[in-house]
C-alpha positions, 0 to 999 in steps of 0.5 A: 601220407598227406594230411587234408587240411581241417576245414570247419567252416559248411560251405567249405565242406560241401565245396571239398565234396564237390571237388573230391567228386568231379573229374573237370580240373577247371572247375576244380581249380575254381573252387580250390579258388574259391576255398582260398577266398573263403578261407582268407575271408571267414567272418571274425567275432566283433571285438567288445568295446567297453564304453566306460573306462575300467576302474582304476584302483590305487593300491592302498598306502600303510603308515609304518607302525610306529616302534616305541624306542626301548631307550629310557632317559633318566629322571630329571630331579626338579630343580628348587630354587631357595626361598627369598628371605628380606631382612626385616626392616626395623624402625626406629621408634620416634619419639616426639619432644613438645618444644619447650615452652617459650618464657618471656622474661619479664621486662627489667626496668631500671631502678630510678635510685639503686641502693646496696651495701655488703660486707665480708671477711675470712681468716683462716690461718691454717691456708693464711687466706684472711682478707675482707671487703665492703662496698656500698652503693647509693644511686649513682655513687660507689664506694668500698674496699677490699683488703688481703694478706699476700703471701709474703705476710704484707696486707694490701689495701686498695680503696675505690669510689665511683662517683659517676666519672670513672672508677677511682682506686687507691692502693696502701701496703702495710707491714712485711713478711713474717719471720716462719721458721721451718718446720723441724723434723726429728729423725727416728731413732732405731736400737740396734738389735741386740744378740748375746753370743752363744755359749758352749760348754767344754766337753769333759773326756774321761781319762 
């Protein structure tokens, strides 16, 4: 069984009916002709241009969530730093002298005619010091003496005079050592202790 091709265009269907319907085989070929033409050259619908560009669309970019870390450091302790104590710093007191007032002495003028006399004497025969003396003075003229006894029990006497040239000194010496006799020390006398022996009476045994 053949199977007729499915032809949808009109004029090709009245062109079939023709050729199904007349006997010519020459005009049956051109119309077979025909149909191939026709067919080969059906009319196509317009292809739609857009005459704008189509819309690009990016896709939209997601930031990552942010995961907060479980992790939790340890507390830090604060570090204190020790307070800065400076030695108090002591002053001495300062005590303030005045200078000593400045005394003038006053001026010495020589006396034109000195004029002086003294004397003395000790006697004291517990440390046999005993001596003496005395001098006088008239303007530029000295005179005196002084005497002692020595430890040898002699006494030495010396005289002096100044009469403006030089000192002047004359020594005498008179008796010797005294004769001082030792002081005695009598030794002390110790008794012997007396003990009386003791006595014991005879033991009397009976017969």
């Amino acid at each position: 069984m053949s199977v007729s091709p499915k032809i949808t265009s009109p004029l090709a269907l009245q062109l079939h009916k023709a050729l199904t319907t007349t006997d010519d085989m020459a005009f049956k070929l051109c119309i077979i002709a025909a149909l191939v033409a026709i067919v080969n050259c059906q009319y196509g619908a317009p292809a739609y241009k857009a005459a704008y560009a189509a819309p690009s669309y990016s896709a939209p970019a997601y930031a990552a969530p942010a995961v907060a870390s479980a992790y939790v450091s340890k507390p830090v302790a604060p570090a204190y730093a020790a307070p800065a104590y400076s030695a108090p710093a002591y002053k001495a007191p300062s005590y303030g002298y005045a200078a000593a007032p400045a005394y003038h002495a006053e001026p010495a003028y020589p006396d034109a005619h000195p004029a002086y006399k003294f004397a003395y004497t000790v006697n004291d025969p517990h440390t046999y010091d005993i001596k003496s003396q005395e001098e006088t003075r008239d303007g530029d003229y000295v005179q005196g003496y002084y005497s002692l006894v020595e430890a040898d029990g002699s006494k030495r006497t010396v005289h002096y005079s100044d009469k403006g040239h030089g000192f002047e000194a004359v020594v005498s010496k008179e008796g010797g050592a005294p004769a001082y006799a030792a002081p005695a020390y009598s030794a002390p006398a110790y008794a012997a202790p007396a003990y009386s022996a003791p006595k014991y009476a005879a033991i009397a045994y009976k017969k």
